[in-house]
C-alpha positions in Angstrom: 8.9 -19.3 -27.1 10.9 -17.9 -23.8 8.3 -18.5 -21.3 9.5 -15.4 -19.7 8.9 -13.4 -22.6 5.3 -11.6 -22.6 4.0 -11.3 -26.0 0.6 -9.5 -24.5 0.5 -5.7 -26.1 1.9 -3.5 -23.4 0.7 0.0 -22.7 3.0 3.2 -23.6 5.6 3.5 -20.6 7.4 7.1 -19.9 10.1 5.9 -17.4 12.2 8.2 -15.2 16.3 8.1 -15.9 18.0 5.3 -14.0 15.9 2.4 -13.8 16.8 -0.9 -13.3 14.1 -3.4 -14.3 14.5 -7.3 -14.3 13.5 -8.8 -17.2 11.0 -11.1 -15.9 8.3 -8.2 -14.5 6.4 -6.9 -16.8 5.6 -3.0 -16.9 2.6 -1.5 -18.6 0.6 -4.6 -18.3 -3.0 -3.1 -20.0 -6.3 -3.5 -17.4 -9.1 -5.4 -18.7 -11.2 -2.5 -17.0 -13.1 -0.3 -20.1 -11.7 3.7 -20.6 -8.4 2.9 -18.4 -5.9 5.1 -19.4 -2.6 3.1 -21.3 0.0 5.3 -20.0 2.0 4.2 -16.9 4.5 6.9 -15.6 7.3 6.1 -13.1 10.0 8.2 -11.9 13.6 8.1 -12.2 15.6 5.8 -9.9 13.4 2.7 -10.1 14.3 -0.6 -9.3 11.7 -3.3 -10.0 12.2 -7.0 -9.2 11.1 -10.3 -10.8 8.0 -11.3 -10.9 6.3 -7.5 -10.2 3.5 -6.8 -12.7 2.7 -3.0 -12.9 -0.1 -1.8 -14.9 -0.7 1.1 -17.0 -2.9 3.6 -16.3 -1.0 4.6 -12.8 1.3 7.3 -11.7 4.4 6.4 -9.7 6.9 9.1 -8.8 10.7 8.9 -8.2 12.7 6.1 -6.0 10.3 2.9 -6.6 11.4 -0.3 -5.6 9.5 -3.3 -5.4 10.2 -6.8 -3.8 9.0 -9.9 -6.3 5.9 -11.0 -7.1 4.8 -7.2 -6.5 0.8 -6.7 -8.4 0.4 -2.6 -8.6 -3.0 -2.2 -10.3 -4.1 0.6 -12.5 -5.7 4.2 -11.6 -3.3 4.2 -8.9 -1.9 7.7 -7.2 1.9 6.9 -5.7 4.6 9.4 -4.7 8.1 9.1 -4.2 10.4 7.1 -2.5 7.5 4.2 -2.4 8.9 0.7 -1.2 6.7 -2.4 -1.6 7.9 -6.1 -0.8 7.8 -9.2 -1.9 4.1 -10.7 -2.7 1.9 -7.5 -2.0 -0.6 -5.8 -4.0 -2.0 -2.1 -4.4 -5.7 -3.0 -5.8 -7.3 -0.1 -8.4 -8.1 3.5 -7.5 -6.0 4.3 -4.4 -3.7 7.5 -3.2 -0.4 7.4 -2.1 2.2 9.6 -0.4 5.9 9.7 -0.6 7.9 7.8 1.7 5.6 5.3 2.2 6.8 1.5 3.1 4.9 -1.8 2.6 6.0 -4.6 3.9 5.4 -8.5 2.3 2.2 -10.5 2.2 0.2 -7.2 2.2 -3.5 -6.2 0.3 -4.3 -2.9 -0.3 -8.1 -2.8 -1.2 -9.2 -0.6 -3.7 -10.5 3.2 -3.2 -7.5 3.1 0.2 -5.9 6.4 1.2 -1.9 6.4 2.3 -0.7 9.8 3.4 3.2 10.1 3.7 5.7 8.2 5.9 3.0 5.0 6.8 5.0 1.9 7.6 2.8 -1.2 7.2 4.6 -4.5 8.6 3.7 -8.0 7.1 0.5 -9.5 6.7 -1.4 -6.3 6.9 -5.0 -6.6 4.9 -7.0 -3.6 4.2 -10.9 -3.8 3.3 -13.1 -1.6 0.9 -16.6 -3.0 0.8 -19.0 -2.6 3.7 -21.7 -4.9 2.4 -19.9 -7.9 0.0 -22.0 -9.5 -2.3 -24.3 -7.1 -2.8 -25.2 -6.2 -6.5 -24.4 -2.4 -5.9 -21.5 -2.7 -3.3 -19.5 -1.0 -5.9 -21.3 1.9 -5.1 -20.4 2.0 -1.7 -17.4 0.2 -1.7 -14.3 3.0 -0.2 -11.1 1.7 1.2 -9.6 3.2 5.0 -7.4 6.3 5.2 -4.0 5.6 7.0 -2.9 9.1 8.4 0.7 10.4 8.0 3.1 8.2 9.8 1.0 6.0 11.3 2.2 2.7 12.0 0.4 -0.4 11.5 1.5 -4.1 13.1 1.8 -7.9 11.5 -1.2 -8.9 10.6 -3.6 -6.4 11.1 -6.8 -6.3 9.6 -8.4 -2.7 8.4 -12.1 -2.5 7.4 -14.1 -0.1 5.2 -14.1 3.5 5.6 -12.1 4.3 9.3 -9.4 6.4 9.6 -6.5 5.8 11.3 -4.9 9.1 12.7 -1.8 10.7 12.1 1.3 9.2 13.9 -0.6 6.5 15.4 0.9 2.6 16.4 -1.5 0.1 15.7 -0.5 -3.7 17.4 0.1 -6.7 15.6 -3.4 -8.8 14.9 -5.8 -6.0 15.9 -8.9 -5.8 13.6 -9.4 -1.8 13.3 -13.5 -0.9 13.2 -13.2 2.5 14.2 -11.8 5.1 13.3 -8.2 6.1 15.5 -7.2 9.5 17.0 -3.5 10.6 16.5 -1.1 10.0 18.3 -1.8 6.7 20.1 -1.4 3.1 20.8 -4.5 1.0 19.7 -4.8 -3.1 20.0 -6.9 -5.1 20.4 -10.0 -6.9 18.5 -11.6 -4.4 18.2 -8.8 -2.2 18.5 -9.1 0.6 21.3 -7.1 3.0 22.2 -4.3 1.8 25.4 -2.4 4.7 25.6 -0.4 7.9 23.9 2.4 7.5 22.2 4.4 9.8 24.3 4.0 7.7 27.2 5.5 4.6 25.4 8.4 3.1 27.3 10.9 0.3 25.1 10.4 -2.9 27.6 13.9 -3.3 26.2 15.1 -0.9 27.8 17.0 0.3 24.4 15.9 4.1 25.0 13.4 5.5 27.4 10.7 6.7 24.8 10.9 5.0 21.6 8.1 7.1 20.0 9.9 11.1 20.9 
């Protein structure tokens, strides 16, 4: 047999007009999770690259693409225009906008909250369980919400249940604990807040305020 030919039973797929798929991803993977819906919707205009595995039971809306090596769980949430690179992974049971862009080497935890327009940049890892190891840490187990068009760094690291606030640039390698107003820049492990956004200067001295 092919080895690039899945023989595993593949949920029902309703597919948007215009897709280009590679042959080596395989869409409508079926959960091993009990009363998981089969169905896997996806917008028109998708382009998915070798190697992604997206499972049924999710709802993805127009203008997909994927990198390889993509996972995108079930019970999933995703609106348009969604771009996810090579060797990331949406976990179960999160929500997200349109416009949203996820860089490579990147973990969403399950239970996480995306709003529109967030740019995560590589490496980012997002949390979801307060209290690991505990027998009922499922029960408290609720990923972090990422405010419209907030920014997030290489290599930061998000923990359970903060919110990061709308419009907000997060450095590279801050650990976020708490939760972040709008409109700032935070760094730092813990992260804290350094200044507003609107007081930003390039240090390249490509434009005077990079963030108006």
């Amino acid at each position: 047999m092919d080895p690039l030919i899945n023989p595993r039973k593949l949920g029902e797929l309703r597919l948007g007009a215009g897709a280009d798929i590679d042959p080596e991803a395989i869409v409508g993977y079926l959960s091993p999770r009990r009363n998981v819906s089969e169905l896997l919707e996806i917008g028109e205009g998708a382009r998915i690259r070798s190697g992604s595995v997206i499972y049924a039971g999710s709802k993805i809306g127009k203008g997909l693409e994927t990198g390889h090596n993509v996972i995108i769980r079930e019970e999933n949430t995703i609106g348009d225009h969604f771009n996810i690179w090579n060797n990331s992974v949406i976990d179960y049971g999160c929500t997200i906008g349109h416009n949203v862009k996820i860089h490579c080497n990147i973990y969403i935890a399950q239970f996480t909250v995306i709003e529109d327009e967030v740019f995560m940049a590589p490496g980012v890892t997002v949390a979801n369980d307060i209290h690991p190891g505990c027998p009922d840490s499922g029960d408290c187990m609720r990923g972090p919400v990422f405010k419209k068009g907030c920014r997030i760094g290489v290599n930061v690291t998000v923990v359970p249940y903060v919110t990061i606030g709308e419009g907000t640039l997060v450095g590279s390698g801050s650990v976020v604990t708490k939760d972040l107003p709008p409109g700032v820049l935070a760094y730092g492990n813990p992260a804290r807040v350094h200044e507003d956004l609107k007081d930003l200067r390039c240090k390249q001295g490509r434009r005077e305020a990079p963030y108006i």
